[in-house]
C-alpha positions as CSV (number, residue, x, y, z in Angstrom):
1,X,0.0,0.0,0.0
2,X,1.3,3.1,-1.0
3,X,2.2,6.0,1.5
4,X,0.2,9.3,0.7
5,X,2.5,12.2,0.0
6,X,2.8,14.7,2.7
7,X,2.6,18.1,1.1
8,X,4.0,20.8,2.5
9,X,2.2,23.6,4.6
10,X,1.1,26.5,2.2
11,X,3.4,29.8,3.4
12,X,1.7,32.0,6.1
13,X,0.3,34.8,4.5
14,X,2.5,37.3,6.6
15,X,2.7,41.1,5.8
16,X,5.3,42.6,3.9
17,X,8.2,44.9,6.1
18,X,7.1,48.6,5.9
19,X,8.4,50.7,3.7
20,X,11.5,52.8,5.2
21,X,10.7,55.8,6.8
22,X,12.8,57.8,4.8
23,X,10.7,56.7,1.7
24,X,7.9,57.5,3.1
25,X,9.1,61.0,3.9
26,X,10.5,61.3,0.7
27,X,7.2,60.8,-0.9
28,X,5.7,63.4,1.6
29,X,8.3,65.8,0.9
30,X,7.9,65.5,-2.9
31,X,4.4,66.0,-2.9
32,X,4.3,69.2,-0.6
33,X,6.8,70.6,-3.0
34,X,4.5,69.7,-6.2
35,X,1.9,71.3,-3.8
36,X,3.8,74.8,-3.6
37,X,4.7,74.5,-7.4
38,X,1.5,74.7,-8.5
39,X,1.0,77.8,-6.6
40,X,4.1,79.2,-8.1
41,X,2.4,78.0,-11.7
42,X,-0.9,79.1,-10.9
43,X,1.0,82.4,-9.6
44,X,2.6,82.9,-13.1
45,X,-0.7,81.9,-15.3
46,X,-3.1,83.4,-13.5
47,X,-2.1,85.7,-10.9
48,X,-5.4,87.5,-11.3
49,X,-7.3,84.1,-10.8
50,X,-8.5,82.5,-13.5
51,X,-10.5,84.9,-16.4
52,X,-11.3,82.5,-19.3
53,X,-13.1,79.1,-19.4
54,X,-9.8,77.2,-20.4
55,X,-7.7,78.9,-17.5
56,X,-10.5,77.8,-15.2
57,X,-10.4,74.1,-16.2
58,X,-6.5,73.8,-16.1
59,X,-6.4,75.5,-12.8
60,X,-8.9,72.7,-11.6
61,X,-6.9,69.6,-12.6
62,X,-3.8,71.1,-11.8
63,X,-5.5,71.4,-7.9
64,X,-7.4,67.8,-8.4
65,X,-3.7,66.5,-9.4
66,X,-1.9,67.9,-6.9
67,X,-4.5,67.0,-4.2
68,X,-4.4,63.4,-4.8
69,X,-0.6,63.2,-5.1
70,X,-1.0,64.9,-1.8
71,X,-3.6,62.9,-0.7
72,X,-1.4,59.3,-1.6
73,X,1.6,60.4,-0.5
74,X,1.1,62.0,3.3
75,X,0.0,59.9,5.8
76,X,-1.4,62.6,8.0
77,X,-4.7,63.8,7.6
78,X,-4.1,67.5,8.4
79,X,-3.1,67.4,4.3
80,X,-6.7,67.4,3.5
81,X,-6.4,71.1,4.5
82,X,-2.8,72.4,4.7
83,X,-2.4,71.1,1.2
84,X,-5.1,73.5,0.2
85,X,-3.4,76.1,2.5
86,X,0.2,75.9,1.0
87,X,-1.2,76.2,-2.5
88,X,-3.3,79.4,-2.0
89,X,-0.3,81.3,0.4
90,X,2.3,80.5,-2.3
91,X,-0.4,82.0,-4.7
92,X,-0.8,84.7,-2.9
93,X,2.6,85.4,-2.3
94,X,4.0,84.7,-5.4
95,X,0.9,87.2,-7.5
96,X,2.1,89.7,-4.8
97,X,5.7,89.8,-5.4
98,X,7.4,88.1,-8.7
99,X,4.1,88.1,-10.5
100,X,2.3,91.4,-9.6
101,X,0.5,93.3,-12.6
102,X,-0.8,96.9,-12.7
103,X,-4.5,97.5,-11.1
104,X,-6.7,97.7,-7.6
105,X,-6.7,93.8,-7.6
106,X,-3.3,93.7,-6.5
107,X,-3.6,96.2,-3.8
108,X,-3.8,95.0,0.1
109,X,-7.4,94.4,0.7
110,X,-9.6,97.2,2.2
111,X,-13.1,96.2,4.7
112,X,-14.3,100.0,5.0
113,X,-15.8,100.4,1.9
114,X,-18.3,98.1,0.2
115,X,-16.4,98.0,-3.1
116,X,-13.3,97.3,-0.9
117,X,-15.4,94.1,0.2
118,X,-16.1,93.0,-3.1
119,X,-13.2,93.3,-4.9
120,X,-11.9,90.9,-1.4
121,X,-14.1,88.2,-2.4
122,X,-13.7,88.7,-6.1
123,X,-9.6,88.0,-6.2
124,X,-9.1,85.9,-2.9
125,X,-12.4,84.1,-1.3
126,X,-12.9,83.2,-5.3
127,X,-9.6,81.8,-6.0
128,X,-10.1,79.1,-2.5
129,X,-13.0,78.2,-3.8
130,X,-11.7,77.3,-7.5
131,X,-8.2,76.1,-6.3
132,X,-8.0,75.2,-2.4
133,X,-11.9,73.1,-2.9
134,X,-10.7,71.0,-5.5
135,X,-7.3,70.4,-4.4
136,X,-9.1,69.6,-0.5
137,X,-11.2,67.1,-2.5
138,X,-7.8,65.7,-4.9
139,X,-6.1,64.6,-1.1
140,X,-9.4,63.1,0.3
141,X,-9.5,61.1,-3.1
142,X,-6.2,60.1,-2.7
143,X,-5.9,59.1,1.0
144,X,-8.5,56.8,-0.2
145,X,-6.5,55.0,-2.7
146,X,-3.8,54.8,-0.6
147,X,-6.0,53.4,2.8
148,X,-8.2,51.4,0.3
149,X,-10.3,48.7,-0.5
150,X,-10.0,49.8,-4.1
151,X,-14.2,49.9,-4.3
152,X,-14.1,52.6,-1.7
153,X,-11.5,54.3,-3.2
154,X,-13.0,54.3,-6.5
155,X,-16.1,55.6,-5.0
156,X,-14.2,58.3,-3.2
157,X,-12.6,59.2,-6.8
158,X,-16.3,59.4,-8.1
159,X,-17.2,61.9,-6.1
160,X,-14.3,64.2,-6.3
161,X,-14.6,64.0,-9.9
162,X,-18.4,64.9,-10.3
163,X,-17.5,68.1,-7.4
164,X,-14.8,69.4,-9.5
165,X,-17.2,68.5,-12.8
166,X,-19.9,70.6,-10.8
167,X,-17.8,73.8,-10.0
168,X,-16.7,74.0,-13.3
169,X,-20.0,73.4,-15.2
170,X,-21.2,76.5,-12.3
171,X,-18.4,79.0,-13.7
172,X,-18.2,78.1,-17.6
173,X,-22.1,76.8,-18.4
174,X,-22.9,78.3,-21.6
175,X,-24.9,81.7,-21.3
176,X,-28.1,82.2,-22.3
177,X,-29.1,84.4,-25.4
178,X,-32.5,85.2,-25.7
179,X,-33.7,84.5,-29.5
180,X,-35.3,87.3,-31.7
181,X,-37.7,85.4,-33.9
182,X,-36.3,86.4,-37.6
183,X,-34.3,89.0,-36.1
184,X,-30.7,88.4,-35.2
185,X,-29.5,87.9,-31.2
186,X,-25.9,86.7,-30.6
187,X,-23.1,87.4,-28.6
188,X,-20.2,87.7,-30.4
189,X,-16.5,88.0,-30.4
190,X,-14.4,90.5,-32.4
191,X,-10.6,91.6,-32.6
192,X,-10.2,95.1,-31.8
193,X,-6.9,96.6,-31.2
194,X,-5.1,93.4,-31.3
195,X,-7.4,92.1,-28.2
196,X,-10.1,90.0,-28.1
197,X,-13.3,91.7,-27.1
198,X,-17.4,91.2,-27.1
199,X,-20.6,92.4,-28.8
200,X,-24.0,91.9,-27.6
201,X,-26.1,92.3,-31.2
202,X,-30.1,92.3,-30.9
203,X,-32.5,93.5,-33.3
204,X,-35.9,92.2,-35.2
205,X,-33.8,93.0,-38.5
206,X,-30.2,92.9,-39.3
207,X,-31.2,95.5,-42.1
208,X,-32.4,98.4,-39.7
209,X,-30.0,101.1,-38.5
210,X,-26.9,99.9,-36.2
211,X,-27.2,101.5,-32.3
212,X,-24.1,100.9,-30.7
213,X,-24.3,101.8,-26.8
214,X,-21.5,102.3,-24.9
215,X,-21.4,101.1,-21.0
216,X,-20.5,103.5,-18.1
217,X,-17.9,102.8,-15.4
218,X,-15.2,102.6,-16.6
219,X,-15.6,99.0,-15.9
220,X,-19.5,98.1,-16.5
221,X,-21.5,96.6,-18.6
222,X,-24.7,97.2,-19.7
223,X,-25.2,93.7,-21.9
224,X,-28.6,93.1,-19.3
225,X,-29.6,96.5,-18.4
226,X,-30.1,97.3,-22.0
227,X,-31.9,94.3,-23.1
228,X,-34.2,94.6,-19.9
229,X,-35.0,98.8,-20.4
230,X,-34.4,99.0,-23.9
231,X,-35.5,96.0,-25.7
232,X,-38.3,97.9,-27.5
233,X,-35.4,99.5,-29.5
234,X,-35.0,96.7,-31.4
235,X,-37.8,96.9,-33.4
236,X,-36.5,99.9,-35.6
237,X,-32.4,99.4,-34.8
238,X,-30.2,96.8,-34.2
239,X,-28.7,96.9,-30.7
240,X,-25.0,96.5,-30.1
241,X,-24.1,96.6,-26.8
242,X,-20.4,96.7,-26.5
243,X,-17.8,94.8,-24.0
244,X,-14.9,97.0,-23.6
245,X,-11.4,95.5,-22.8
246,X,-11.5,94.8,-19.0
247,X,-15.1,94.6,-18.6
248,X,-17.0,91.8,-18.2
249,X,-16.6,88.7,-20.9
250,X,-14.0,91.1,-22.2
251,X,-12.0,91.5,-19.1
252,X,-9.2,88.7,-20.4
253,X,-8.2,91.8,-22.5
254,X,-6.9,93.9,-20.0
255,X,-3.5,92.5,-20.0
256,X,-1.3,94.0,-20.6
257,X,-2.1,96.9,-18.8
258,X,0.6,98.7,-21.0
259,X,-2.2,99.4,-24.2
260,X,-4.6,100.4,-21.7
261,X,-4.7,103.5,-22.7
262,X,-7.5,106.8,-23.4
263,X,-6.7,106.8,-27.0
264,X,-6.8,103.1,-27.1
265,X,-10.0,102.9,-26.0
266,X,-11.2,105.8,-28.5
267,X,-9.7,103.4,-31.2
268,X,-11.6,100.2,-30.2
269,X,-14.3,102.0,-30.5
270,X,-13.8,103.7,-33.8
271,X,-12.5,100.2,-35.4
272,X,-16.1,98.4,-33.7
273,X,-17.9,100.9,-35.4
274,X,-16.2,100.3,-39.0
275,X,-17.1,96.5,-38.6
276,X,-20.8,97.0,-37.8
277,X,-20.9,99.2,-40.9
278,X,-19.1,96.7,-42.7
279,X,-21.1,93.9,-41.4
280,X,-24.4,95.1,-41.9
281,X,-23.8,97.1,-44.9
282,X,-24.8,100.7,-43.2
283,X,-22.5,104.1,-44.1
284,X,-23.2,105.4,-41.0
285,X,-24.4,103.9,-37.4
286,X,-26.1,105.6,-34.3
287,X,-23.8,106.0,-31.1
288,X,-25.0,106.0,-27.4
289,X,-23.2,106.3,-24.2
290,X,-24.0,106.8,-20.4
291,X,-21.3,108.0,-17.8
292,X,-18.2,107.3,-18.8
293,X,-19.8,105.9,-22.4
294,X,-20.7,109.4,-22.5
295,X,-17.6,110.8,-22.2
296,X,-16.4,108.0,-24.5
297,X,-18.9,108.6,-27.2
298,X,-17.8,112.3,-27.4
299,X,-14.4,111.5,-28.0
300,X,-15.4,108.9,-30.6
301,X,-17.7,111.1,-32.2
302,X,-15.0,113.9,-32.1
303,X,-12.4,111.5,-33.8
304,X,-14.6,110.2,-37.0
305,X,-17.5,112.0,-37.3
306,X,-17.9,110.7,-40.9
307,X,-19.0,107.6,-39.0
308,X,-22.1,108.4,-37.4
309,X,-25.6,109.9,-37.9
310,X,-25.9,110.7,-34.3
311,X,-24.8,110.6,-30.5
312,X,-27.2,110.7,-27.9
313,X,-25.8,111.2,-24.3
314,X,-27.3,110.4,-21.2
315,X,-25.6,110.9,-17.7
316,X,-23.3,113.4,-19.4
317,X,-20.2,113.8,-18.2
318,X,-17.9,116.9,-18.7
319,X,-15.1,117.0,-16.4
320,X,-14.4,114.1,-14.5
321,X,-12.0,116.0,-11.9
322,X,-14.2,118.8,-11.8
323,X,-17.3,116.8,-10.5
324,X,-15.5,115.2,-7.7
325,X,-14.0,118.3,-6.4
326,X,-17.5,119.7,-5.8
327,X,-18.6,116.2,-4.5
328,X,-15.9,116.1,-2.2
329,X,-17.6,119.8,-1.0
330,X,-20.7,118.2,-0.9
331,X,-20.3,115.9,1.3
332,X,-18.1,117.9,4.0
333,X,-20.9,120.0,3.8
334,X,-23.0,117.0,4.4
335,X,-20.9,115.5,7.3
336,X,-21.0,118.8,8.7
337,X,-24.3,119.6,8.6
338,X,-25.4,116.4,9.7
339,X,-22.8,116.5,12.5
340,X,-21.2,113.0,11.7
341,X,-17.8,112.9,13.2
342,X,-17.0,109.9,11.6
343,X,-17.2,110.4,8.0
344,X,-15.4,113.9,8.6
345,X,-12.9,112.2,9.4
346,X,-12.4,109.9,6.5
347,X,-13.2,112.9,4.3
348,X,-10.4,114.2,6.0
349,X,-7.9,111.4,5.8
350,X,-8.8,110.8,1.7
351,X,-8.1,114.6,1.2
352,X,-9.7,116.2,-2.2
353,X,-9.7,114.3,-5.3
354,X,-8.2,113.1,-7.6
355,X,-7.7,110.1,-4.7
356,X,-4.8,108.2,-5.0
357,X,-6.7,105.0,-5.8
358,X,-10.5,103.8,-6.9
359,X,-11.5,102.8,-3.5
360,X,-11.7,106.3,-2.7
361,X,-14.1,107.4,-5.6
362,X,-15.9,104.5,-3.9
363,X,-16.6,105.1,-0.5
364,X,-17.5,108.8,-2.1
365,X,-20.4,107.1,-4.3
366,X,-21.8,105.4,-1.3
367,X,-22.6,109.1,-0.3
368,X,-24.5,109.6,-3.6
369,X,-28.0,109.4,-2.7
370,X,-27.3,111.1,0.4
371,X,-26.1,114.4,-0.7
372,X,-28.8,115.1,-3.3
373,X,-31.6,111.6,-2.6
374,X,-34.4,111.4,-5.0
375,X,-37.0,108.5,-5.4
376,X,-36.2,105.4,-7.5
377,X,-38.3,103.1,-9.6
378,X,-37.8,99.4,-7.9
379,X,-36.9,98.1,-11.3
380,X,-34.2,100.5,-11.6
381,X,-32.9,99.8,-8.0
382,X,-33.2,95.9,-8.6
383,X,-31.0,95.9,-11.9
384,X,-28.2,98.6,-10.1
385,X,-28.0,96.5,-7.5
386,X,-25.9,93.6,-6.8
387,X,-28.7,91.5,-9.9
388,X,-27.0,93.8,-12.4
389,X,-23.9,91.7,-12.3
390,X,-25.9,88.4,-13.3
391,X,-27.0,88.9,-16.8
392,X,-28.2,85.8,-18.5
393,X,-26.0,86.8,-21.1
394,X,-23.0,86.3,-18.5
395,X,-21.6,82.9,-17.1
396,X,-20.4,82.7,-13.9
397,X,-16.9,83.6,-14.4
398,X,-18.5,86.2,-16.8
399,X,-20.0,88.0,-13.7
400,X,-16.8,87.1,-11.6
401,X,-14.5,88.8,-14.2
402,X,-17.0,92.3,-14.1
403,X,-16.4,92.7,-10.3
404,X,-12.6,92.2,-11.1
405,X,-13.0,94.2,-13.7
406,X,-15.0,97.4,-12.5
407,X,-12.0,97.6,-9.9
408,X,-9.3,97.6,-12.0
409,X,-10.8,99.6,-14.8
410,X,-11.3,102.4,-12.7
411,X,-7.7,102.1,-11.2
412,X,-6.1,102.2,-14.8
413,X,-8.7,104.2,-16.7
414,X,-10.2,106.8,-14.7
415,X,-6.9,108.7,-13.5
416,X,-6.5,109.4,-17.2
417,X,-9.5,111.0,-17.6
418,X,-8.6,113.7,-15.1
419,X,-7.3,116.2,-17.9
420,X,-10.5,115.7,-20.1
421,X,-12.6,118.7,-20.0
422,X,-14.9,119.2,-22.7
423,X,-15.4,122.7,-21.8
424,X,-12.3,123.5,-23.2
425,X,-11.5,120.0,-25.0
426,X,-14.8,120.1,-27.6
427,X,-16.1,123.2,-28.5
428,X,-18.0,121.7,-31.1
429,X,-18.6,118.2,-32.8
430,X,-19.7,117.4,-36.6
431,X,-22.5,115.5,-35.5
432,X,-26.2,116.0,-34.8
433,X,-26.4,115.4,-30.5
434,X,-29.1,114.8,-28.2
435,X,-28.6,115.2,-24.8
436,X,-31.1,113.1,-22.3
437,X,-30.5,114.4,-18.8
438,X,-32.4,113.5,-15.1
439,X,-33.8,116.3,-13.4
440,X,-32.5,114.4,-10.3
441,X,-28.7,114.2,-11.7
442,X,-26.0,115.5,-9.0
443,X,-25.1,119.0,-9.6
444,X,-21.8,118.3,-9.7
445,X,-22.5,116.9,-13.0
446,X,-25.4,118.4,-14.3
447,X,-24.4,122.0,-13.8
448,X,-21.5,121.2,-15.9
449,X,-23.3,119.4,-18.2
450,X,-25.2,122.8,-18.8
451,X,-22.6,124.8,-19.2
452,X,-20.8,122.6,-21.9
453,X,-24.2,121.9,-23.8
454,X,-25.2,125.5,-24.1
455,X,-21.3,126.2,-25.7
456,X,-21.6,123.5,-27.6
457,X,-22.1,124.1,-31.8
458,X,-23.6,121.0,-33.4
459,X,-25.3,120.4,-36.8
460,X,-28.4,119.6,-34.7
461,X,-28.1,120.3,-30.6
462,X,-31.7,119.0,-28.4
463,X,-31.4,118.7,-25.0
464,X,-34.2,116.7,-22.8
465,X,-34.7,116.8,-19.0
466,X,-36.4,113.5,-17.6
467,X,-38.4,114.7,-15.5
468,X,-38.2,111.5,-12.7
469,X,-34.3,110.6,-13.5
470,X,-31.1,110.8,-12.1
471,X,-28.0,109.5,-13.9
472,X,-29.6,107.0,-15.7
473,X,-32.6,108.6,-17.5
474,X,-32.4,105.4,-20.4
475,X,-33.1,103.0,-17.5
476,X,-35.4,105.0,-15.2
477,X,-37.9,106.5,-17.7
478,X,-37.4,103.9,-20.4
479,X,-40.5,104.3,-22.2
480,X,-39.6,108.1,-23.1
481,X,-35.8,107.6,-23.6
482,X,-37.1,104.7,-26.5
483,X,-39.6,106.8,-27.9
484,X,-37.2,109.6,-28.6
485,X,-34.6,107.6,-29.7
486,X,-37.1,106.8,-32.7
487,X,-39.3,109.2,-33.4
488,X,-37.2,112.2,-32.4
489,X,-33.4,110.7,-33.3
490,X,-34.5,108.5,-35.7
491,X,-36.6,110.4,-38.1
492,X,-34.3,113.7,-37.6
493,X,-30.8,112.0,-39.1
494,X,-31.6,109.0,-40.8
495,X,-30.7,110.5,-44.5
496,X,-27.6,112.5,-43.5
């Protein structure tokens, strides 16, 4: 009988040795410094956070990456958030320092004014949330690969990648254009200047008259404010509502800072103008500006007046410096008469304009209704108001890049407009003008305003007072502005 063979014990299943300790820490010290690279990186791309769609999805797998590196490589879970950390204050430090460009988003932040605020949670509370968020969920992903079972781990991974998948759909989502049924509605992009910048065109027929509006500021944008108060314009024009360099979907433009210039801007404007006449085959096109587009309409106007059959002007501006010396009396007078200690003093410490940066001219326009207050239509209030920045023509890093954008717009732009006095600077312009004024508009403008209009020689001169308007008569009394605009405007110029 033979013996049965006696196989051998299978080998205990024992645990490998642990990795060394110094490759562990080798691992841990390679990842923290891919962590503060990509802060460097980001620093060097986008030291003024992300401002287009393919800036914002780089910037969120670079952070993803990094994270689970992180995430794999460190045992400790205090890397969920000091990973995050790191990244932002080598951001921070690096855009402040080797990478610092020209403009208000670059200065040290400022809590006592309201703009000072915003323009805080525009550059740095934005920036965590696009790079520190997904780079916190990158080192949870990866601490679950490395602690497994794979299934978990792959669930974890899952997760981070629809949250990164989410933030980006929230800032890059396609806006919304609002059709004109056999009419034409898009929003565009043309090269002007060498930069690429945006158009809002609306309008029942591409082969009516071309309106082109231009935005105050410097730094807004009127893309919903004239579809929303204006839209019945589109039935005899079409509407072109223009996206300066640095505003809004045009703020990428604003680097570098170097071309952002007075004449520059005059010459954006004069090249759009030759396009839309170009494009839809028109000699001449109409030309509107509030604010600032009012000052910028009268220097386009001024430049090439062979290119339009009209400007109309509303919030008319004269002399920038001018009407902020006589605010800055205003409101001493108003502190003083209203005994408040407290903004006599920062009166006091700002000194008289021009202020040395935009964050004064700010906590001055908080002061506006104040020194001369007036009633406001709600609709008017709603679409000033923090809902003006949400256009549905606008994604979310559209609206992100206005804020940025109205801050460091005014910090380049509006210093150079302290020598512009049209008083002295236009005499007289070679094309028929319509002035559209608020009875309610501060003194400090409007009584300059006067003065300049009643000087003023013009082929055709017509100046309107809205009789419940401030600054803004297009958007307060709508219906009139629109019904002047064609029956008055309209009728007056088409054939010259």
């Amino acid at each position: 009988m033979s013996a049965t063979p006696v196989l051998p014990a299978p080998p205990e299943n024992k645990p490998g040795p642990p990795a060394p300790q110094g490759d562990a820490q080798t691992r841990a010290v390679i990842a923290w410094l891919v962590v503060a690279l990509s802060g460097v990186l980001s620093a060097a791309a986008v030291p003024r956070g992300p401002v287009t769609g393919t800036q914002v999805i780089g910037l969120l797998t670079v952070a993803t990456v990094a994270g689970g590196l992180t995430g794999w490589c460190v045992r400790s879970r205090w890397a969920i958030v000091a990973a995050p950390a790191l990244h932002v204050a080598v951001w921070e430090l690096c855009r402040a320092t080797v990478f610092r460009l020209d403009g208000p988003t670059f200065a040290p932040p400022r809590f006592d004014v309201t703009m000072g605020v915003l323009l805080f949670f525009a550059v740095h509370v934005m920036y965590v949330g696009v790079a520190a968020g997904p780079m916190l969920l990158g080192v949870i992903g990866g601490r679950a690969w490395r602690r497994g079972p794979a299934r978990t781990a792959a669930v974890w991974s899952g997760v981070v990648l629809l949250g990164v998948a989410a933030l980006g759909d929230a800032l890059i989502r396609p806006e919304t254009v609002h059709p004109v049924p056999g009419g034409v509605a898009t929003v565009t992009k043309v090269r002007l200047g060498g930069a690429d910048q945006w158009v809002s065109i609306r309008g029942d027929s591409a082969d009516n008259p071309v309106l082109l509006h231009l935005s105050g500021g410097p730094g807004s944008s009127d893309v919903g404010w004239v579809r929303t108060f204006n839209k019945p314009l589109e039935k005899n024009f079409t509407v072109v509502v223009w996206e300066q360099r640095g505003v809004g979907k045009s703020y990428p433009a604003l680097d570098p800072t170097t071309g952002l210039t007075l004449d520059q801007l005059v010459s954006d404007g004069i090249e759009l103008t030759s396009w839309l006449a170009r494009r839809f085959d028109e000699p001449k096109i109409y030309l509107t500006g509030n604010s600032w587009g009012s000052t910028l309409g009268v220097l386009m106007a001024q430049r090439r007046p062979d290119l339009f059959h009209a400007f109309v002007g509303t919030g008319q501006m004269v002399s920038q410096r001018e009407t902020d010396r006589q605010l800055y009396h205003q409101l001493v007078s108003y502190a003083v008469r209203t005994h408040d200690r407290e903004l006599r003093r920062k009166l006091s410490t700002l000194g008289e304009p021009p202020y040395h940066d935009v964050l004064g001219y700010a906590m001055v326009m908080q002061y506006y209704d104040l020194i001369e207050p007036y009633r406001h239509i709600p609709a008017f209030d709603a679409a000033r108001g923090l809902s003006g920045f949400f256009p549905d023509e606008y994604t979310l890093l559209d609206t992100w890049n206005e804020v940025r954008g109205f801050a460091d717009m005014g910090g380049l732009v509006y210093p150079q407009l302290q020598d512009v006095d049209f008083r002295r600077d236009v005499p007289q312009l070679e094309v028929p003008v319509y002035f559209m004024q608020g009875r309610h508009e501060l003194t400090a403008r409007s009584s300059l305003a006067d003065e300049w209009m009643a000087q003023l020689h013009a082929p055709i001169k017509r100046v309107y007072t809205f009789a419940d308007s401030g600054h803004n008569p297009d958007a307060e009394e709508p219906e009139r502005y629109n019904d002047l605009l064609v029956t008055t405007v309209l009728t007056e110029t088409s054939q010259r």
